[in-house]
DSSP file (Angstrom, degrees, kcal/mol; ACC not computed):
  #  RESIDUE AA STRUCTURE BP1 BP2  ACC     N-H-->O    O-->H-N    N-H-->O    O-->H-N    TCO  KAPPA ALPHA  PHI   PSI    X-CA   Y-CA   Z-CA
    1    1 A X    >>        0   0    0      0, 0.0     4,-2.2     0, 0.0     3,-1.3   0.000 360.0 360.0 360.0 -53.4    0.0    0.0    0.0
    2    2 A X  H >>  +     0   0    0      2,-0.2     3,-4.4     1,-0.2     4,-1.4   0.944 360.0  53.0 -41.6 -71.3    2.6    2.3    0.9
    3    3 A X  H 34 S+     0   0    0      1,-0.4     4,-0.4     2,-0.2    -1,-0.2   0.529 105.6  54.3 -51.1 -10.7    4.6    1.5   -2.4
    4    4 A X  H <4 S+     0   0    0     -3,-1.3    -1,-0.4     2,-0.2    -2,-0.2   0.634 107.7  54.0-112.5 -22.3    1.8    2.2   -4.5
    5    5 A X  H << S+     0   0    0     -3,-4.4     3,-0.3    -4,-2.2    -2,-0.2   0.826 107.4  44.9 -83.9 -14.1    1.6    5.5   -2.8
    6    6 A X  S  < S+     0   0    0     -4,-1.4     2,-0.3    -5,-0.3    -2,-0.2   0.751 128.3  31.2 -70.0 -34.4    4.7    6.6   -3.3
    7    7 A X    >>  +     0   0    0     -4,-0.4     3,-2.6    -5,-0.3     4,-0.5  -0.475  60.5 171.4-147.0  90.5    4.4    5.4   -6.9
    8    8 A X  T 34 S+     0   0    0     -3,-0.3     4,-0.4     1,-0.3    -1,-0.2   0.777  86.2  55.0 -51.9 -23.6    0.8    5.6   -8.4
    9    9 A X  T 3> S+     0   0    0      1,-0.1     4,-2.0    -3,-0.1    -1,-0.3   0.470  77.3 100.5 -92.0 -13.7    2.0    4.8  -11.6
   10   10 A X  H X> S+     0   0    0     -3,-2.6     4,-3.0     2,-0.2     3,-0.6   0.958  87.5  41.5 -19.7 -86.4    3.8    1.6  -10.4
   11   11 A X  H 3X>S+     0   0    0     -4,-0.5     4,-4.6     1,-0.2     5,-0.7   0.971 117.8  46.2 -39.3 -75.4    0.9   -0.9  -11.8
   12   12 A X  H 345S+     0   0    0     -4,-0.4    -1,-0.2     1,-0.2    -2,-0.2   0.809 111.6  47.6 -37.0 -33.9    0.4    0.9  -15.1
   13   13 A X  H <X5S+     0   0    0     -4,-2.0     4,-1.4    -3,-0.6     3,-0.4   0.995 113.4  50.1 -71.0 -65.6    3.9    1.3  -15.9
   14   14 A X  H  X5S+     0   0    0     -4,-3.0     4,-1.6     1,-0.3    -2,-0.2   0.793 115.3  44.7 -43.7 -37.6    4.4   -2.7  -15.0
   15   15 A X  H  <5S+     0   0    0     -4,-4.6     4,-0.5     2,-0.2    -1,-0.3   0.608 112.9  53.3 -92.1   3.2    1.2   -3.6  -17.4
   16   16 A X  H >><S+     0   0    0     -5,-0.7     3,-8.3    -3,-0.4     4,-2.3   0.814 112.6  42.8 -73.3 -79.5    2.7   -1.1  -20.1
   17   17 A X  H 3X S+     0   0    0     -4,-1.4     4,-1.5     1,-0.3    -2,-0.2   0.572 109.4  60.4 -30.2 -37.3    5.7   -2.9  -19.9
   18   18 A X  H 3X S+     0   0    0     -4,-1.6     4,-1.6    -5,-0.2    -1,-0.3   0.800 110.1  39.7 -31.9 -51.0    3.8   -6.3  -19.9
   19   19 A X  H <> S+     0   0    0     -3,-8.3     4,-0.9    -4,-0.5    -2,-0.2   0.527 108.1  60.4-116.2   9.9    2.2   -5.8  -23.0
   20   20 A X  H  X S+     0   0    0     -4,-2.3     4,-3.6     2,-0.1    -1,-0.2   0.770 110.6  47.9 -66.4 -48.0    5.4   -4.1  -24.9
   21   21 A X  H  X S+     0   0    0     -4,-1.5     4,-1.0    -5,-0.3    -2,-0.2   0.935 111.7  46.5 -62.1 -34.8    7.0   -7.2  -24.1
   22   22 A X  H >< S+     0   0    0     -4,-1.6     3,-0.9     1,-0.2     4,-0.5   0.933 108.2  52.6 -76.3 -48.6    4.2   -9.3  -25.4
   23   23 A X  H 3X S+     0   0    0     -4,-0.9     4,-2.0     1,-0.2    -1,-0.2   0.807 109.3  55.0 -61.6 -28.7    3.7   -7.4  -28.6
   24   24 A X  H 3< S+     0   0    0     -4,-3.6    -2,-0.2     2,-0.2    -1,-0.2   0.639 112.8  40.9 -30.6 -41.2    7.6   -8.1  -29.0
   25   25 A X  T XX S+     0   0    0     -4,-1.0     3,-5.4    -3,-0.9     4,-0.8   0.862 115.7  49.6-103.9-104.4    7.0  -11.9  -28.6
   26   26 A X  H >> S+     0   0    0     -4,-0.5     4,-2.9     1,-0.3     3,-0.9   0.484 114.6  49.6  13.3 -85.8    3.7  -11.7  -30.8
   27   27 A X  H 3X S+     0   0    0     -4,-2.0     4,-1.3     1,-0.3    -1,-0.3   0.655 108.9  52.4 -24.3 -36.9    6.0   -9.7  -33.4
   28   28 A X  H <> S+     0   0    0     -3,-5.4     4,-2.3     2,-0.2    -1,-0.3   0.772 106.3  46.2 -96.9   0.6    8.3  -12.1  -33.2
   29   29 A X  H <X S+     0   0    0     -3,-0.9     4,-0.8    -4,-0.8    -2,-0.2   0.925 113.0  52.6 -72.2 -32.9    6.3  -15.1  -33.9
   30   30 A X  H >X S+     0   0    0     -4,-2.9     3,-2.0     1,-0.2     4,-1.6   0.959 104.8  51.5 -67.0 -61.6    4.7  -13.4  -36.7
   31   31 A X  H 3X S+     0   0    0     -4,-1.3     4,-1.3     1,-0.3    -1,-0.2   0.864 116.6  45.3 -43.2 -65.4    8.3  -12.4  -38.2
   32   32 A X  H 3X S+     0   0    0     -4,-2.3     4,-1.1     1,-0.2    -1,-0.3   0.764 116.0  49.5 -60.1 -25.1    9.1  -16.9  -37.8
   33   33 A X  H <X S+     0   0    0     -3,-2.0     4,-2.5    -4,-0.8     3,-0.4   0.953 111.3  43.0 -81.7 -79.4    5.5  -17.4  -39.4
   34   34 A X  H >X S+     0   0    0     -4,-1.6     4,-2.1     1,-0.3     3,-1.7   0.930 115.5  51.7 -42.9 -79.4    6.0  -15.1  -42.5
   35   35 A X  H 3X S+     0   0    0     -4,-1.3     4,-4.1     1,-0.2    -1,-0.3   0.736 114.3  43.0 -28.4 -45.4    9.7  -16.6  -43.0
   36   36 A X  H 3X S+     0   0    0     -4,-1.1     4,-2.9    -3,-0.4    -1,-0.2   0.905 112.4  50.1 -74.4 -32.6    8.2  -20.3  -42.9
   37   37 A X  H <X S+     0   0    0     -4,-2.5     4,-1.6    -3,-1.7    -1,-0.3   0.837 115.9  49.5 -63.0 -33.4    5.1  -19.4  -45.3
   38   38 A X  H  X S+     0   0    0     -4,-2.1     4,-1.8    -5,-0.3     5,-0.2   0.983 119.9  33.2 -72.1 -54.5    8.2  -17.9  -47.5
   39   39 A X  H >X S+     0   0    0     -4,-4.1     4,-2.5    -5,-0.2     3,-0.6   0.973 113.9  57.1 -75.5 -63.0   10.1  -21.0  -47.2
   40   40 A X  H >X S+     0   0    0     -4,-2.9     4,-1.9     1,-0.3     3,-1.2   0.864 115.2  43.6  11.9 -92.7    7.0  -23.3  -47.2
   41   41 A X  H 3X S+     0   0    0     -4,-1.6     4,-1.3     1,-0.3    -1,-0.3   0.687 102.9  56.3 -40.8 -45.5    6.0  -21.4  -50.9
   42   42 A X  H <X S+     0   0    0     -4,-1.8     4,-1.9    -3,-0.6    -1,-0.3   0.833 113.8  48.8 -70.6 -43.5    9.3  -21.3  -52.7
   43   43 A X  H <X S+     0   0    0     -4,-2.5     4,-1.3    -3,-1.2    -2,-0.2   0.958 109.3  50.2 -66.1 -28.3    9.0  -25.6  -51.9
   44   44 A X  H >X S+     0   0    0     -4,-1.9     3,-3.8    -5,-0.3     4,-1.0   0.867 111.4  47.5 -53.7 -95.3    5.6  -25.8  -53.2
   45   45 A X  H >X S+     0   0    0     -4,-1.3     3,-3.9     1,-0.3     4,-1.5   0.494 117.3  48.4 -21.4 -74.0    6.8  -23.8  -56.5
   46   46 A X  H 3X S+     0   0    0     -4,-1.9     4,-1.9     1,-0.3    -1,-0.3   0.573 108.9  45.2 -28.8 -37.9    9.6  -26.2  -56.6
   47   47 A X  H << S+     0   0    0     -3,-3.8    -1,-0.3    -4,-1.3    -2,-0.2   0.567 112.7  56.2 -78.8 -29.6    7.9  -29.2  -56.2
   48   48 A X  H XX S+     0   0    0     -3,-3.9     4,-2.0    -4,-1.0     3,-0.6   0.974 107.0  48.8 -68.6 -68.3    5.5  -27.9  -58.8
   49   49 A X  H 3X S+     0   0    0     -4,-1.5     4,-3.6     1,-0.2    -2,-0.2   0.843 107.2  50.0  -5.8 -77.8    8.2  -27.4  -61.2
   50   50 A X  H 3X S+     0   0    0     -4,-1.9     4,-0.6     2,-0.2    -1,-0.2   0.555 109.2  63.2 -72.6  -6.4    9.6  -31.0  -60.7
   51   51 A X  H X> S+     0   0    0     -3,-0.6     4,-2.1     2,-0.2     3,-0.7   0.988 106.8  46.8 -36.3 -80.5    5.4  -32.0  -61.4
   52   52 A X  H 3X S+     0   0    0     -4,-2.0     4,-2.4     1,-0.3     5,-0.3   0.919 113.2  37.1 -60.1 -43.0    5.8  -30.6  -64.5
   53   53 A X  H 3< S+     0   0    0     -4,-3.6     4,-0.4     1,-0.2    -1,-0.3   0.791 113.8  55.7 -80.1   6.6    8.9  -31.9  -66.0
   54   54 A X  H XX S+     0   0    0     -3,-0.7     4,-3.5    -4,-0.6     3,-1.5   0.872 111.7  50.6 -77.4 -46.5    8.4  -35.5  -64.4
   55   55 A X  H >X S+     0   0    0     -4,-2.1     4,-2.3     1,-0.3     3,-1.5   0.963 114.5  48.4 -43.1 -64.4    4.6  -35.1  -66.5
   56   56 A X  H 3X S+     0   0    0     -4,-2.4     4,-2.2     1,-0.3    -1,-0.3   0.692 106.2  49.1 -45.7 -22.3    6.6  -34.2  -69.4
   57   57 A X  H <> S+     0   0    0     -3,-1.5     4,-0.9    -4,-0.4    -1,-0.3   0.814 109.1  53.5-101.6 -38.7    8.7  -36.7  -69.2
   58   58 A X  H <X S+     0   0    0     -4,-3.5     4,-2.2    -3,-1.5    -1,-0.2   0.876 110.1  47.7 -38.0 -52.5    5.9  -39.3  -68.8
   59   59 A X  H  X S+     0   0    0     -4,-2.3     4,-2.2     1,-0.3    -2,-0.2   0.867 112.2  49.1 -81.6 -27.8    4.2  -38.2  -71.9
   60   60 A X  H  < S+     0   0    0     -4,-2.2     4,-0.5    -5,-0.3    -1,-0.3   0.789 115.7  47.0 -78.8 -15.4    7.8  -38.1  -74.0
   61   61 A X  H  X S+     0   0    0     -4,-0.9     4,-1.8     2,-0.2    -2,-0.2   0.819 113.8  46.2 -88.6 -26.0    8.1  -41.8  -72.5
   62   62 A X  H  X S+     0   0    0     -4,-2.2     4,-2.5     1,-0.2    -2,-0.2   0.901 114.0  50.2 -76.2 -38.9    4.0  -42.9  -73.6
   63   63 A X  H  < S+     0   0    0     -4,-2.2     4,-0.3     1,-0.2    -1,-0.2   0.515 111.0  47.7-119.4   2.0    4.7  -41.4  -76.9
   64   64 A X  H  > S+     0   0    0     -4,-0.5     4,-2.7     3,-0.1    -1,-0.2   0.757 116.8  49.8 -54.4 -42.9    8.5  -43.7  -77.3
   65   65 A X  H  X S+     0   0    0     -4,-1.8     4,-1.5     1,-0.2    -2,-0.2   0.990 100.6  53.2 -45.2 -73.1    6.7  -46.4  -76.3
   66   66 A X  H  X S+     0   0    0     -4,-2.5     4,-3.3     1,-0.2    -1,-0.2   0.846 112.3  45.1 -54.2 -33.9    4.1  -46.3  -78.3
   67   67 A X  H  >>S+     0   0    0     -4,-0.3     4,-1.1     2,-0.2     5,-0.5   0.954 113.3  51.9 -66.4 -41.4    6.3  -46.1  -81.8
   68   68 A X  H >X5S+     0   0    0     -4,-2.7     3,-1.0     1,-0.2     4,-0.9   0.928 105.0  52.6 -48.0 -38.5    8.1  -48.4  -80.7
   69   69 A X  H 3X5S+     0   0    0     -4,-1.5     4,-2.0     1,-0.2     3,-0.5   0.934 118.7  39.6 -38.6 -63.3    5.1  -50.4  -80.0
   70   70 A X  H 3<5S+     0   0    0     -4,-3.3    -1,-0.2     1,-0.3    -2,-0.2   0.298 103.7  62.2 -86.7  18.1    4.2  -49.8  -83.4
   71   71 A X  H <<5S+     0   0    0     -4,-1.1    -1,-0.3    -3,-1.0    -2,-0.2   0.511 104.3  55.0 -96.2 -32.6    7.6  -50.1  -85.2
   72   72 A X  H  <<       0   0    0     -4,-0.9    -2,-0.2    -5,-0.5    -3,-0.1   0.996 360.0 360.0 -76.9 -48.9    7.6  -53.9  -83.9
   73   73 A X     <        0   0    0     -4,-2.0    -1,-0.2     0, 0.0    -3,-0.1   0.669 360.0 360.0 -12.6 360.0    3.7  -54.5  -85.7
Protein backbone atom coordinates (compact mmCIF):
# COMPACT_ATOMS: atom_id res chain seq x y z
CA UNK A 1 0.00 0.00 0.00
CA UNK A 2 2.60 2.27 0.85
CA UNK A 3 4.63 1.54 -2.44
CA UNK A 4 1.80 2.21 -4.47
CA UNK A 5 1.57 5.48 -2.76
CA UNK A 6 4.72 6.58 -3.31
CA UNK A 7 4.39 5.42 -6.94
CA UNK A 8 0.80 5.58 -8.44
CA UNK A 9 2.05 4.83 -11.64
CA UNK A 10 3.82 1.55 -10.43
CA UNK A 11 0.93 -0.88 -11.81
CA UNK A 12 0.40 0.92 -15.05
CA UNK A 13 3.88 1.28 -15.92
CA UNK A 14 4.37 -2.72 -15.01
CA UNK A 15 1.19 -3.57 -17.36
CA UNK A 16 2.66 -1.12 -20.06
CA UNK A 17 5.71 -2.93 -19.90
CA UNK A 18 3.83 -6.27 -19.86
CA UNK A 19 2.25 -5.78 -23.03
CA UNK A 20 5.37 -4.12 -24.90
CA UNK A 21 6.95 -7.25 -24.15
CA UNK A 22 4.16 -9.28 -25.36
CA UNK A 23 3.68 -7.39 -28.55
CA UNK A 24 7.63 -8.09 -29.03
CA UNK A 25 7.04 -11.89 -28.59
CA UNK A 26 3.74 -11.66 -30.80
CA UNK A 27 6.02 -9.70 -33.39
CA UNK A 28 8.33 -12.05 -33.24
CA UNK A 29 6.29 -15.12 -33.94
CA UNK A 30 4.70 -13.37 -36.73
CA UNK A 31 8.33 -12.43 -38.25
CA UNK A 32 9.07 -16.86 -37.78
CA UNK A 33 5.51 -17.42 -39.37
CA UNK A 34 5.97 -15.05 -42.52
CA UNK A 35 9.70 -16.59 -42.99
CA UNK A 36 8.19 -20.33 -42.88
CA UNK A 37 5.08 -19.35 -45.26
CA UNK A 38 8.19 -17.86 -47.45
CA UNK A 39 10.12 -20.96 -47.23
CA UNK A 40 6.96 -23.29 -47.23
CA UNK A 41 6.03 -21.40 -50.92
CA UNK A 42 9.29 -21.31 -52.70
CA UNK A 43 8.98 -25.61 -51.94
CA UNK A 44 5.56 -25.79 -53.21
CA UNK A 45 6.78 -23.82 -56.55
CA UNK A 46 9.61 -26.24 -56.63
CA UNK A 47 7.94 -29.23 -56.22
CA UNK A 48 5.48 -27.87 -58.82
CA UNK A 49 8.17 -27.37 -61.21
CA UNK A 50 9.64 -30.97 -60.69
CA UNK A 51 5.44 -31.96 -61.36
CA UNK A 52 5.84 -30.64 -64.47
CA UNK A 53 8.89 -31.94 -65.96
CA UNK A 54 8.39 -35.48 -64.40
CA UNK A 55 4.57 -35.13 -66.50
CA UNK A 56 6.56 -34.24 -69.37
CA UNK A 57 8.74 -36.67 -69.20
CA UNK A 58 5.95 -39.35 -68.84
CA UNK A 59 4.16 -38.16 -71.94
CA UNK A 60 7.78 -38.15 -74.03
CA UNK A 61 8.11 -41.76 -72.48
CA UNK A 62 4.02 -42.86 -73.60
CA UNK A 63 4.75 -41.42 -76.93
CA UNK A 64 8.46 -43.69 -77.32
CA UNK A 65 6.66 -46.38 -76.34
CA UNK A 66 4.05 -46.27 -78.31
CA UNK A 67 6.28 -46.09 -81.77
CA UNK A 68 8.13 -48.40 -80.66
CA UNK A 69 5.09 -50.40 -80.01
CA UNK A 70 4.18 -49.81 -83.39
CA UNK A 71 7.63 -50.12 -85.21
CA UNK A 72 7.56 -53.86 -83.86
CA UNK A 73 3.68 -54.53 -85.74
Amino acid sequence: MYFSKLFPYSNKLQLFVCSLTQISMLDDKKTELEKRIHTMSAERDSLSLNLEEAQDRILMLEKTNHEQENQVK
